[in-house]
N, C-alpha and C positions, 0 to 999 in steps of 0.2 A: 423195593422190598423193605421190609420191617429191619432196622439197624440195631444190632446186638451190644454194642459198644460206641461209646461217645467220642467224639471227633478232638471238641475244644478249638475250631479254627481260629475261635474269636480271643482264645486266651481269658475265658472268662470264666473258671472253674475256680472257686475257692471254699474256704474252710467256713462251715456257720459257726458260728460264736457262744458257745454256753448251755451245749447240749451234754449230755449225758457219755454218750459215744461220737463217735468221728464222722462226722455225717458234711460232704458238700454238695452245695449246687453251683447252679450258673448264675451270677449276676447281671442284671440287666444294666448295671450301671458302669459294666464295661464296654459297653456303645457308645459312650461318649468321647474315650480316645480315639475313635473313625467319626466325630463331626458330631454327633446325635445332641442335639439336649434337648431338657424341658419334657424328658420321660414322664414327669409326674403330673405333666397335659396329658397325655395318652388316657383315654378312656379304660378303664381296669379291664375291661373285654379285650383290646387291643393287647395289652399287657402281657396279660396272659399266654394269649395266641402266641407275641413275640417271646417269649419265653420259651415256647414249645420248639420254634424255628432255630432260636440261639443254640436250644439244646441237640437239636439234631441237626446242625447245619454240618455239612460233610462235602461241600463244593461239589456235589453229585444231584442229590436228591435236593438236597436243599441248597442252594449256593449265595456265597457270602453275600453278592448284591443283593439275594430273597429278603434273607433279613436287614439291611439296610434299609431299603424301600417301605418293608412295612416298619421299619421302628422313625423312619420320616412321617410317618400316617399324618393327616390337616382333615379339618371339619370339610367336606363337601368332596373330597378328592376322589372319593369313589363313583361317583357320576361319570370322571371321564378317564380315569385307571383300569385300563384292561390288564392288569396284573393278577397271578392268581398266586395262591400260598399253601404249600401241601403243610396238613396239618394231619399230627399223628396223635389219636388221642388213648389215653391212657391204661383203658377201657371200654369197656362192650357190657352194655345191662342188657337183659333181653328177659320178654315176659312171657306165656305160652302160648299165645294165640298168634304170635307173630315170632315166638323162639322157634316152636315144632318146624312151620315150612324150613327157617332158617337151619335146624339141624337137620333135616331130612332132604337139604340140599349139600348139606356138608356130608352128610353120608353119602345119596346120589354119584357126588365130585368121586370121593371117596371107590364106588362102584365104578368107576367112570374109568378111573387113573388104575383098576387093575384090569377091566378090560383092555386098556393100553399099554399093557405087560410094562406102568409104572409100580412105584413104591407107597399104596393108598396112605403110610403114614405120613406123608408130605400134606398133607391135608389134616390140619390141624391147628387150632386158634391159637395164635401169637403172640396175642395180648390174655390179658386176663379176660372172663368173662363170667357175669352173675345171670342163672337165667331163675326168674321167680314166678312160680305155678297160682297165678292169682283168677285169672279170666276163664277159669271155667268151671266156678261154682253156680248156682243157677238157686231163686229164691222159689222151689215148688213150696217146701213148711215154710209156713211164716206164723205168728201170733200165738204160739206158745212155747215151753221150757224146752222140748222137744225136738223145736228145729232147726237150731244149728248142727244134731249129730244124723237126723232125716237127712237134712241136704247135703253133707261130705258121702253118706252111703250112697245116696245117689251119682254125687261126684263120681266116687270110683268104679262104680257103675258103667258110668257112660263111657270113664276116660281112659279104661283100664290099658288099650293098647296104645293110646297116647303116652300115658306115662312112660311104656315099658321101655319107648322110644328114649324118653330124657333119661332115664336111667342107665340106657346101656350109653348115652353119649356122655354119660356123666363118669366110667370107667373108659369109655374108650378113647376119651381125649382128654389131653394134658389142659392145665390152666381153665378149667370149666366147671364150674361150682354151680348147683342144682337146690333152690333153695321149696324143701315141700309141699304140696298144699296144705293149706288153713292154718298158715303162718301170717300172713299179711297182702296188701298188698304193695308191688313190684317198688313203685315211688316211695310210698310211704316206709318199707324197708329200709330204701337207700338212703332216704333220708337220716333215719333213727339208728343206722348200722353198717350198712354197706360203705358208703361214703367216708375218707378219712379227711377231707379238703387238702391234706400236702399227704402224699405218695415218697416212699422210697424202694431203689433199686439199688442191688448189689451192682454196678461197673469197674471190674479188673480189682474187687476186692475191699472196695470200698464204698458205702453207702451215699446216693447221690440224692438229693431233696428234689421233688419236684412239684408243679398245682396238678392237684387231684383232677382229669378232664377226662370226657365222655361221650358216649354216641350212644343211645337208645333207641331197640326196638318199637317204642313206642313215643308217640308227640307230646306228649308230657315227662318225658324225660328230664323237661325243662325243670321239674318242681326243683330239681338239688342246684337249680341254680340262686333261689334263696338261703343256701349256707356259702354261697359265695365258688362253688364249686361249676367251673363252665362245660355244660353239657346241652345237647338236645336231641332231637328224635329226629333218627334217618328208617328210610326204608330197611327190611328185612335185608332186601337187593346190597345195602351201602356197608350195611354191617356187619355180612360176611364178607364183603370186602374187605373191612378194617379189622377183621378177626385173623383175614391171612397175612396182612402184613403189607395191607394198600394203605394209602395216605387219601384221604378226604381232600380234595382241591377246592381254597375259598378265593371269591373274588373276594377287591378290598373292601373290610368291612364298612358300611353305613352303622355308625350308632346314635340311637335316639334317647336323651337322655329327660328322666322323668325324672322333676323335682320336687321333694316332698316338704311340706312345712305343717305345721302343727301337730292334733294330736285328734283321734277317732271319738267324737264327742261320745256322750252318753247314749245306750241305745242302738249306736250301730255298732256291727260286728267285720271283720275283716272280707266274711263273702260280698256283704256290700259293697266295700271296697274295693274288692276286684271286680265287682260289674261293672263300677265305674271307670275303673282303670280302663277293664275292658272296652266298654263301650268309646270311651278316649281314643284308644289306640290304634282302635279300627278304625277312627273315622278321621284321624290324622295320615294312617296308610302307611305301618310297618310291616309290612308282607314283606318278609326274605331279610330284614333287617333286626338287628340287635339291639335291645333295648335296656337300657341302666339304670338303674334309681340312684341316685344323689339327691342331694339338701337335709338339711340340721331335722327333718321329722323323721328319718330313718333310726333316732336313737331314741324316737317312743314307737318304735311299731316291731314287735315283739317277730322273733324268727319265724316260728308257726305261720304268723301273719305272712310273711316275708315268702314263703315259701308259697301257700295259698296264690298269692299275685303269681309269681313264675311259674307254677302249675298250667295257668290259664293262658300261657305266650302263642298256643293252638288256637285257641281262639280269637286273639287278636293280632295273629298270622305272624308275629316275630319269630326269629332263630331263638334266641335266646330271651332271658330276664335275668340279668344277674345282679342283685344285690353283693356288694363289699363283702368282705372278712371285716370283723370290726371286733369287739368287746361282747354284745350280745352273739357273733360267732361262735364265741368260746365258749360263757354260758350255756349256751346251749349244745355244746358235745356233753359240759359236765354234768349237765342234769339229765343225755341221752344215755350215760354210762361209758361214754370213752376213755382208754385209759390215759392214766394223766400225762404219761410220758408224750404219745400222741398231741393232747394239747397245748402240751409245751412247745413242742416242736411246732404244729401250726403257728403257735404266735411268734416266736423267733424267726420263722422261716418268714411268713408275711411281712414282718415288720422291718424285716434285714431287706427283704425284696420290693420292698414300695408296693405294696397290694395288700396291705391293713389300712383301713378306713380309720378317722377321727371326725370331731365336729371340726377341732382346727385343719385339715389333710383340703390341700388344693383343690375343688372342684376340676374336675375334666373339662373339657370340650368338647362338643359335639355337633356330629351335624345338625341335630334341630333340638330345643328345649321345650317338652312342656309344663307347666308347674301345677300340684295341685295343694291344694288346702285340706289337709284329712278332717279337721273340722266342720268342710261341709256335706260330708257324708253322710244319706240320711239312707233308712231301711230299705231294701229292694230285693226287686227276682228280675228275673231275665226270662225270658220266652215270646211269644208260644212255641218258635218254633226255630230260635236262633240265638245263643251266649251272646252275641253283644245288642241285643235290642233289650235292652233295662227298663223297666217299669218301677215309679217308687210304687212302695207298700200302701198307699194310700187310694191308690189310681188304680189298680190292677183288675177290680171287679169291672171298670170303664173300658181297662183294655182288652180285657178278654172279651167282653161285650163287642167293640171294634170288630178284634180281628174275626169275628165267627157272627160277622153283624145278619147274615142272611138264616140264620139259626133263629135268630127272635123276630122272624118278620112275621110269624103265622099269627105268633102272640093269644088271644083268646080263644081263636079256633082250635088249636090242639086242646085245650080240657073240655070243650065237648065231645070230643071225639075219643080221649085219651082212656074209655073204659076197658076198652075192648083190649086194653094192651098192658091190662094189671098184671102184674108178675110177684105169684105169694106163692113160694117154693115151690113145691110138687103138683099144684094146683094146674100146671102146664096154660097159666093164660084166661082161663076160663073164668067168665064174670062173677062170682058167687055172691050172694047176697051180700054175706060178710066181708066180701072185697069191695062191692061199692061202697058199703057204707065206712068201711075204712077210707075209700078214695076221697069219699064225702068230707070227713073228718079232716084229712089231712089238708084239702081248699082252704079248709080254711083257716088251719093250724101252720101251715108248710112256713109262712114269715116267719116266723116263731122259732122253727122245729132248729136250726141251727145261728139261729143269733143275725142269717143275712139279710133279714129284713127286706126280700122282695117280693111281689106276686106271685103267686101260684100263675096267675094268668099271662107272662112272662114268656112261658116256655113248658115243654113238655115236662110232666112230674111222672116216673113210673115209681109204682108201690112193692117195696122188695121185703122176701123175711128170710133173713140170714140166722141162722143158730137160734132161733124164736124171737130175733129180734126185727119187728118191724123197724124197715127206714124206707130213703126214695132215692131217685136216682133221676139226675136232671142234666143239662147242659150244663159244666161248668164245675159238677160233683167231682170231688177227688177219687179217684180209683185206688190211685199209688202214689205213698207218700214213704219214702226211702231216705234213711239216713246213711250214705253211703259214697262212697268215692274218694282218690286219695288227695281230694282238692281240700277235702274239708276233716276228714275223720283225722288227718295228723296234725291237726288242730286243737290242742287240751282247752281254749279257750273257748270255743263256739262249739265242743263236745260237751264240754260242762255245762256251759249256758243251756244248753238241748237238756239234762238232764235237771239242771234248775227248774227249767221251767216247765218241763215234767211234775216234779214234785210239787209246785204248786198248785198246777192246776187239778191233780188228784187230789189235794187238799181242799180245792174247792168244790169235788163234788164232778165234776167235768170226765167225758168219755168220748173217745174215738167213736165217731160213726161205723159202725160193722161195715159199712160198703167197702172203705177203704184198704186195699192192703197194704198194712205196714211192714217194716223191715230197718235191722240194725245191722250194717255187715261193715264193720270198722276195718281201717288198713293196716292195724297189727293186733295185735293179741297185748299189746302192752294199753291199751284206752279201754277192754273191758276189765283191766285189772284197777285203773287211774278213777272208773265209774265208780267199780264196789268199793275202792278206798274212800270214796266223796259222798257214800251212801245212797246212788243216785240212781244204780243200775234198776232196783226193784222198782222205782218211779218209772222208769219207763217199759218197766214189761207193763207195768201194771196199765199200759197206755197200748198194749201190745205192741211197741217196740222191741221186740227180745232179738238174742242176738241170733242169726240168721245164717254166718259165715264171715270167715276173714277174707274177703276179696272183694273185685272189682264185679259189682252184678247188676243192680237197674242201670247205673250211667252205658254201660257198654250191651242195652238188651237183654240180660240177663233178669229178669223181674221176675219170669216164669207167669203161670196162668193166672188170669184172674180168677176169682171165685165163679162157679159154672152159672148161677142167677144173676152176677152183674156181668158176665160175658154174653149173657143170651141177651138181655135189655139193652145194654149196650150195642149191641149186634142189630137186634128186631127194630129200635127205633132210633137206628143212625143217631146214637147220642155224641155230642162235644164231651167225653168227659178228661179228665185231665190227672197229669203225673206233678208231683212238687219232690223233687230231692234233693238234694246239697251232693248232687255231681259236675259236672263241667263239660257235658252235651247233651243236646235237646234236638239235636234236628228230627225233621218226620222220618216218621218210623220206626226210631232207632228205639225209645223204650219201649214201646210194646206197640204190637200192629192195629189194637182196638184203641190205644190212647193216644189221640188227636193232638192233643193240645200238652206242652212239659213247660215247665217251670221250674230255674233253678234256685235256691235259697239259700240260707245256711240251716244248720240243722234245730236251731231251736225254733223260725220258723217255718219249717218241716211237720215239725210239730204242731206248732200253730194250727195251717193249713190244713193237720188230719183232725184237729178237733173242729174246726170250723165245719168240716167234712166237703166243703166248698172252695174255688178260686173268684167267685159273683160274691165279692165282698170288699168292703173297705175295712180292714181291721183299725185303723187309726179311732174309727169312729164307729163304728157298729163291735155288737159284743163276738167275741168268740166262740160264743156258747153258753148255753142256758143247764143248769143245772137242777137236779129232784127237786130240789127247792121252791125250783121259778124265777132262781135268781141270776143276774143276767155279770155274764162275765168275761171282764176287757182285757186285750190283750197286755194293755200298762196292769191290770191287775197282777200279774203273774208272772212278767218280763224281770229277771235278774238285774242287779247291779254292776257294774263294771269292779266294784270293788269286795262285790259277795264273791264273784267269779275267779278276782285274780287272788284271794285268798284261798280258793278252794285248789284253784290251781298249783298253790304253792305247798299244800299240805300234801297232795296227790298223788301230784305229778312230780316223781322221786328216781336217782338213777337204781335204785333197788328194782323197780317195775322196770326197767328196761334190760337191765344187768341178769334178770332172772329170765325173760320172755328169749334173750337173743342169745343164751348162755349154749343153746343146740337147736340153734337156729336150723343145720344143714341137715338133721336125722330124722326126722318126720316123726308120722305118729302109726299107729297101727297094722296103717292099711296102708303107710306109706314102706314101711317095713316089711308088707307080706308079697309086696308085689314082686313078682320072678324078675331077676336083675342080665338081662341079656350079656352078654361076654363078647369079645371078640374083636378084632380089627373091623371089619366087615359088618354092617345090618343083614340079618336077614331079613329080606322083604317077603312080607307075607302077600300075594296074591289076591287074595280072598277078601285080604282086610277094607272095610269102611270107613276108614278114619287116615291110617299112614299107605302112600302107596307110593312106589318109589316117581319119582315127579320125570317127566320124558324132556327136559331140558337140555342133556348132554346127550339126547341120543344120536347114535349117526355124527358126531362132534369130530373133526376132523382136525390135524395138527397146526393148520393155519385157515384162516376164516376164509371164505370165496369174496371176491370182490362185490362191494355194494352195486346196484341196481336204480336206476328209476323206478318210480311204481307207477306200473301203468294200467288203466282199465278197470280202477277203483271204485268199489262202490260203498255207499255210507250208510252203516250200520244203527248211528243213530243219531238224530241232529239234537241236541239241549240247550239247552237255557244257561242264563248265569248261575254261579255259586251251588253247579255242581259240586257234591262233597263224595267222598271216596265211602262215604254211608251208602250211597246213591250207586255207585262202582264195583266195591268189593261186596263180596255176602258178609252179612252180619245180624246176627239176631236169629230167630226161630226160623223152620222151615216152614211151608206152606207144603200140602200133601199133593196140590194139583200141580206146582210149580216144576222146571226140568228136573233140580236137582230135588224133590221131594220125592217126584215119579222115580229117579233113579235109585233112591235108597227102597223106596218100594220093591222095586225089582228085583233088589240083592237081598230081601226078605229081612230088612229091616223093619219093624214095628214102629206104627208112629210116635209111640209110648218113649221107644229110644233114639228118636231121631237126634235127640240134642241141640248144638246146635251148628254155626256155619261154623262160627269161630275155631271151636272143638275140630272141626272137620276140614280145619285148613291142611294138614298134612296131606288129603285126597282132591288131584287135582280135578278127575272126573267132577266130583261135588263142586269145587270150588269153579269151575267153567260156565258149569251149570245155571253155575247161584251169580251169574257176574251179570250186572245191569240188575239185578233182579227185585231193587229194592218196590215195594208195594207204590211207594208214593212220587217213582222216577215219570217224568211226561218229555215222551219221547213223539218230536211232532212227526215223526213216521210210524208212530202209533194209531193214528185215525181216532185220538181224543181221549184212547184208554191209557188208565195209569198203569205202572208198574212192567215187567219183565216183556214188552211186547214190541214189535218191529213188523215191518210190511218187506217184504223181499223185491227186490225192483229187477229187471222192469217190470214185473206183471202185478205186482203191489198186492202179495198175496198177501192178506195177517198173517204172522205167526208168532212164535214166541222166539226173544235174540239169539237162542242156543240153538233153534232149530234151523232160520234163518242162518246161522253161523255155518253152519253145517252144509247147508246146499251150498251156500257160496262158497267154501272149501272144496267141496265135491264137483262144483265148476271153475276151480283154480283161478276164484276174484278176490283180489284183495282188497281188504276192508280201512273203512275210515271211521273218526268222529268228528264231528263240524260241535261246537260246544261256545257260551258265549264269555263272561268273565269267571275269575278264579276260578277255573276247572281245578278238581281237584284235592279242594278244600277239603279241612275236618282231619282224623285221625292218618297219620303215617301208616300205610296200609301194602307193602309190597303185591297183594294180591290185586290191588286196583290197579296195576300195570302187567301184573300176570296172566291174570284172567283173559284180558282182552288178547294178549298176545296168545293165546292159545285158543282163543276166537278167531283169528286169522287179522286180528286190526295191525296195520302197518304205519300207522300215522293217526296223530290225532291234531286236527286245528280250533284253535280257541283263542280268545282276547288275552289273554291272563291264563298263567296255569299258579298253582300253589307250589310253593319250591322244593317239597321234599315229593308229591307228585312224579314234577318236571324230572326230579333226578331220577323217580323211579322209571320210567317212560324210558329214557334213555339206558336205564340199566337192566332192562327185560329189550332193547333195541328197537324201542317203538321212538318212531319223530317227532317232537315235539315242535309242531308248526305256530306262531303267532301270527295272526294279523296286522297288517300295520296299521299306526295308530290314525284313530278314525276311521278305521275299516271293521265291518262284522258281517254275518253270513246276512242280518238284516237288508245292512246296504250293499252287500251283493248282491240280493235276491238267491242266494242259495236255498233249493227247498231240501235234498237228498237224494232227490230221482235221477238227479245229473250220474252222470261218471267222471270221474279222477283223473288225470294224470300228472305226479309231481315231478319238476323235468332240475335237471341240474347236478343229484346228490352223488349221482354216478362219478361226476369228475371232480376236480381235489375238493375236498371237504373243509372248509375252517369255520372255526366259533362263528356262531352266529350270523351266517352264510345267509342271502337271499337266496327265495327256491321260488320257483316257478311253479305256481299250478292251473294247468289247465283245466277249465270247465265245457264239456259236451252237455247239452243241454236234451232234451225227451224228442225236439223236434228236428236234433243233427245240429244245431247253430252251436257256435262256441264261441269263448271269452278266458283272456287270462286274467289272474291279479298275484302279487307276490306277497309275499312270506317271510316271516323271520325264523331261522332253523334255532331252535332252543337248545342248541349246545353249545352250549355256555365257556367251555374251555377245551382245548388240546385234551384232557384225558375225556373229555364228553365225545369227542369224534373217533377217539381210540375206542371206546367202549362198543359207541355204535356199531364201527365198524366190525367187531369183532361180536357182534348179536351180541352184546350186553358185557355188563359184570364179571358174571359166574365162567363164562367161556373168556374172556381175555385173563382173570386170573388163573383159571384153570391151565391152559394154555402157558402160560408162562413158570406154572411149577413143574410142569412135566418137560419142560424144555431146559432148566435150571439144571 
């Protein structure tokens, strides 16, 4: 449990030196009288952690060897150290899409401990916790002055019994701060506000200094680990765990340390830089590992930047990315509006603590180095359909060509044929004179019409007219170009840049192709104040960039509908068309079910790419766009300066704009004010409700768990492929009307108008069961070759769809598997992607590889995480899925990472075994198991307190 008062066994409590008030901490440089030296080798990740250890070592939870061990830490030790290290972190960020289930299982708990004629206020967060209402604005208005106050009525429209929930959890427990919609979003917050990097606590009456650390609802939680503050994303599952006063268990850590030298030439922007990084990292293989930046170019690469790279550590699969406390640290609290006492205290405290960076400050050690030159960063995007496959800016028209190479094989035969399928608004299709001889005109204008300079005979050209404006729509056309995410919008340098290069290219005469849906939905309210200061904002409505909402909305699905005539052409002639945003996910399906193809950028261009109205181009060398004139225009025409930028920057970007935006941060706005504020110990669960419904986790929960079991007579729900993503897993994005969970909101006379969406509707677990597997572009080879939510029931290999199948095999008491091949799991931290399936009836899942916050969640909803041994896969098994199961062994003593036995019965009676590595990783991973997960081992242990 959670320790209210500190131990000191180490004798390492003293006084900080030259504050204001009387403030101590623990030094770490009292581990040197027990043996320790050469701390300032220690990897600042390491540091940190052992700081956390020192502070709560109580020969109980923590005991003196704990911290010994880890404050010996050596490059490469972790490979053969089965040690593990509870770590208690500071705080709890949580965001709504993955706060709601998380409150609505602390309420649940809550339910649960008064049907056990407990005391429901024993259930209550221990630490502090921010939850920030970002993820469920949705871009329906887009393209005028009108739609950012459109899409919040909507918001509350949809979410109104969602909120009611964070409101009443926001009086009904202590230490839980509720920060409103269309404030910002969740990272971007912490970054600019939440975030103090040194923390203090009141112990026995006297203020104790400590490093600011964290756990987040979400896998970018990573971003605050660019002001040097160590945090990352755990499952929902992990986070109410460390809300009640559980300790997170690390093995020892691996850190990889990335070393920077020089300076971001001219021209590139910091998202470039982190594609590179990206792309780096994955392909070096820091999955489950921590990653550092060190060397002398860390003091030209501005926090913003800093923060951007560790944003991205999801997708080059690290724990963390933490850059130093340094000079630019402080900087930048002063220019976010921190007060100054605070930044005093940060730098005394770091600098007293060996955890303030210099260029003179000892490089670390690490287990592996790689270095890079920011000097040769050159423009870039990422996709079609994966953050670390990098394309530069010049290649991109080739690559998208590549990956969608069976798109241009018809070549000249689709525009003979392509009459019949003109689309001029209301005209429903239908040839008119006036539409051939448009189709005519455009053959042989189309090179022209946006600067890409290719054939019309190419590829399919359809003829669209939006708002009177004729354009076309091709393989390759942008649909959705979104400036959005908190990878990039807490960025004043590439938000400027974006509205730079706005303003010129309006200057030049230049316009957005109408096809396009644009969108600005920044992650705080403090960058459309930083635009109007820089005069920049009117340049980009004038590009119909206007602003849209404060939150998290195409990166996470959230795009809303296309326009109805480029979703029908779209639709009618299987087009490639494509998304360009400045977010930090792109896999299939996730921004919108009709766009194929994503590409991520940075936001100026973003821009670019909507004026282009194309991704079938080389901007290096081909124009941009052609303007009234006829005049042809390059993207060097109209691309800012590195030194236009950081001047505008400086004029702008003011702690006045942040000091005003965050001054009532926690009081919302109108609608957040009108909303009825539930009371009480207890939620009332509403029955009826579509959205919150009390979750069936604790039911029937008994005072000690039953003894584990073999699973026998298992059958497999769905066999996959590599690089399964929890996109792929959990629901996410719009509904489908045909789909289980569509048909069930149908039923309960929901309108498809209000379906909203999965994320919105994680509080309902019916919905969220539904919607599991359910992703459009999942291939599931017990599908019989159809994509998306579909399974074959065995033995008699019926189709159906997973939740139906789910359901018969429940109703014949068979327990379920997945057979999966590398990184199961991948992509956003998703508690429902270990939910879902368990209320699928899946008891085990096997895979080469799982993703580590996954793995933890699997075991913390009580599902097994099985690996293969290495050079072993269901490939070189021959496992198809029609087999049956039995995994033999788990019934008797359980330990970390335990060989398990599983038997395979094959269709014709013959059988075979192969073993298995059990993915529980440490002593409290076998505790959890055994006790079905998490929420019932700590639950269990308060009621018995």
């Amino acid at each position: 449990m959670f320790m209210t008062a500190y131990k000191d066994v180490f004798h390492a409590r003293t006084s900080l030196e030259g504050t204001s008030e009387a403030v101590e901490y623990f030094r770490l440089s009292a581990l040197e009288q027990y043996g320790i030296a050469n701390l300032d080798h220690l990897p600042f990740t390491v540091r940190i952690i052992l700081e956390n250890m020192l502070r709560h070592a109580d020969n109980n939870l923590i005991k003196q060897e704990d911290v010994l061990s880890l404050a010996r830490w050596t490059p490469r030790q972790a490979a053969t150290s089965e040690a593990e290290y509870p770590f208690l972190p500071a705080r709890v960020l949580l965001q709504d899409f993955t706060g709601v289930p998380a409150v609505a299982d602390l309420a649940a708990m809550r339910s649960a401990v008064a049907r056990l004629q407990g005391d429901p206020e024993k259930i209550n967060p221990l630490v502090p916790a921010d939850l920030v209402i970002d993820h469920s604005v949705q871009v329906d208005a887009f393209g005028t002055q009108f739609a950012f106050t459109q899409n919040v009525e909507r918001e509350y429209e949809r979410n109104g019994e969602r909120y009611a929930l964070l409101r009443w959890a926001q009086q009904a427990f202590s230490n839980f701060r509720v920060v409103p919609p269309g404030t910002g979003i969740v990272h971007q917050v912490n970054l600019e506000y939440l975030a103090s990097v040194v923390m203090t606590k009141d112990d026995n009456g006297t203020k104790v200094a400590y490093p600011d650390t964290l756990v987040g609802t979400d896998s970018h939680t990573t971003m605050i680990n660019g002001l040097g503050v160590l945090g990352w994303g755990v499952g929902g599952i992990e986070a109410e765990a460390v809300l009640l006063g559980q300790p997170l268990y690390l093995l020892t850590p691996e850190v990889i340390g990335m070393r920077l030298t020089g300076a971001l030439p001219e021209g590139a922007t910091a998202t470039d830089l982190v594609l590179t990084v990206t792309q780096m990292l994955r392909k070096r293989g820091v999955v489950g590992k921590f990653v550092e930046f060190t060397g002398p170019g860390l003091s030209y690469l501005g926090l913003a930047d800093r923060a951007t790279i560790s944003n991205m550590s999801p997708e080059f699969g690290a724990t963390s990315t933490i850059f130093p406390v340094d000079a630019e640290t402080l900087r930048y609290m002063r220019v976010t509006g921190r007060d100054p006492k605070l930044v005093d205290l940060v730098e005394r405290y770091t600098k007293a603590q060996g955890l303030f960076r210099t260029d003179k400050t000892p490089e670390p050690q690490f287990d592996d180095l790689l270095e890079l030159d920011l000097s040769t960063i050159e423009p870039s995007l990422a996709g079609p359909r994966r953050p670390q496959d990098r394309v530069s800016m010049k290649a991109l028209g080739t690559a998208f060509r590549e990956a969608y190479a069976d798109r241009f094989k018809a070549a000249a035969t689709n525009v003979t044929t392509e009459n019949a399928n003109i689309r001029l608004g209301n005209e429903g299709g239908i040839a008119t004179p006036d539409a051939v001889e448009a189709q005519e005109d455009a053959e042989q204008t189309l090179a022209h019409a946006n600067g890409n300079g290719h054939s019309v005979l190419e590829g399919k050209d359809i003829l669209l007219n939006l708002d009177g404006q004729q354009t076309h729509l091709r393989h390759g056309s942008v649909a959705i170009a979104a400036i959005t995410s908190c990878t990039n919008t807490s960025n004043p340098s590439v938000m400027i840049a974006a509205g730079l290069l706005a303003k010129r290219a309006v200057e030049k005469g230049l316009k957005v192709n109408p096809a396009v849906k644009t969108s600005l939905a920044p992650g705080s309210r403090a960058v459309i104040d930083y635009l109007r200061n820089a005069d920049l904002l009117t340049s980009l409505e004038q590009l119909r960039f206007n602003l849209v909402g404060f939150g998290c909305t195409t990166c996470i699905g959230n795009s809303g509908p296309l326009p109805e005539p480029v979703a029908e052409a779209v639709q009618e002639n299987d087009l490639v068309v494509t998304a360009v945003l400045s977010g930090n996910r792109n896999f299939e399906g996730r921004i919108h079910p009709q766009v194929r193809a994503s590409f991520l950028a940075s936001p100026p261009l973003v821009v670019a790419y909507a004026l282009a109205g194309t991704v079938d181009i080389d901007l290096v060398n081909e124009p941009v766009g052609i303007n009234d004139k006829g005049e042809k225009v390059f993207l060097r025409d109209i691309w800012p300066s590195q030194e236009e930028i950081s001047q505008l920057v400086t004029k702008s970007v003011t702690p006045e704009v942040f000091a005003e935006n965050y001054g009532r941060v926690f009081e919302g706005d109108e609608h957040w004010q009108a909303l009825s504020n539930s009371t009480g110990t207890l939620f009332e669960w509403d029955p009826e409700s579509t959205y919150v419904r009390e979750p069936p986790f604790f039911e029937g929960m008994s005072g000690d768990p039953a003894p584990i079991q073999d699973i026998r007579n298992a059958r497999v729900l769905a066999v996959l492929d590599d690089s399964i993503t929890t996109d792929h897993i959990s629901p996410a994005g719009s509904f489908a009307p045909q789909s289980p969970a569509g048909q069930y909101l149908l039923e309960h006379g929901v309108q498809r108008r209000d379906f909203n969406t999965y994320g919105a509707r994680r509080g309902n677990h019916e919905v969220m069961m539904r919607g599991t597997f359910g992703n459009i572009r999942l291939r599931n080879h017990l599908a019989n070759g159809k994509e998306g939510y579909y399974t074959s029931h065995q033995p008699d290999s019926t189709e159906m769809t997973i939740y139906d199948a789910s359901m018969r095999y429940q109703q014949e008491g068979t327990p379920l598997l997945i057979i999966a091949g590398k990184e199961y799991g991948s992509g956003s931290s998703r508690d429902w992607a270990a939910k879902g399936p368990l209320l699928l009836g899946v008891r085990a899942a096997i895979a080469e590889s799982f993703e580590r916050i996954h793995r933890s969640n699997l075991v913390g909803m009580g599902i097994l995480p099985l690996q293969f041994r290495p050079g072993e896969s269901k490939e070189s098994l021959g496992l198809t899925g029609h087999e049956t199961y039995d995994i033999l062994g788990i019934e008797q003593e359980l330990k970390p990472r335990q060989t398990v036995t599983v038997k395979v019965t094959r269709e014709d009676g013959s059988t075979f075994t192969f073993e298995t590595i059990a993915r529980l990783d440490s002593p409290i991973d076998v505790t959890y198991y055994k006790n079905g997960g998490i929420l019932l081992t700590v639950l269990r242990r308060l009621i018995q307190a």
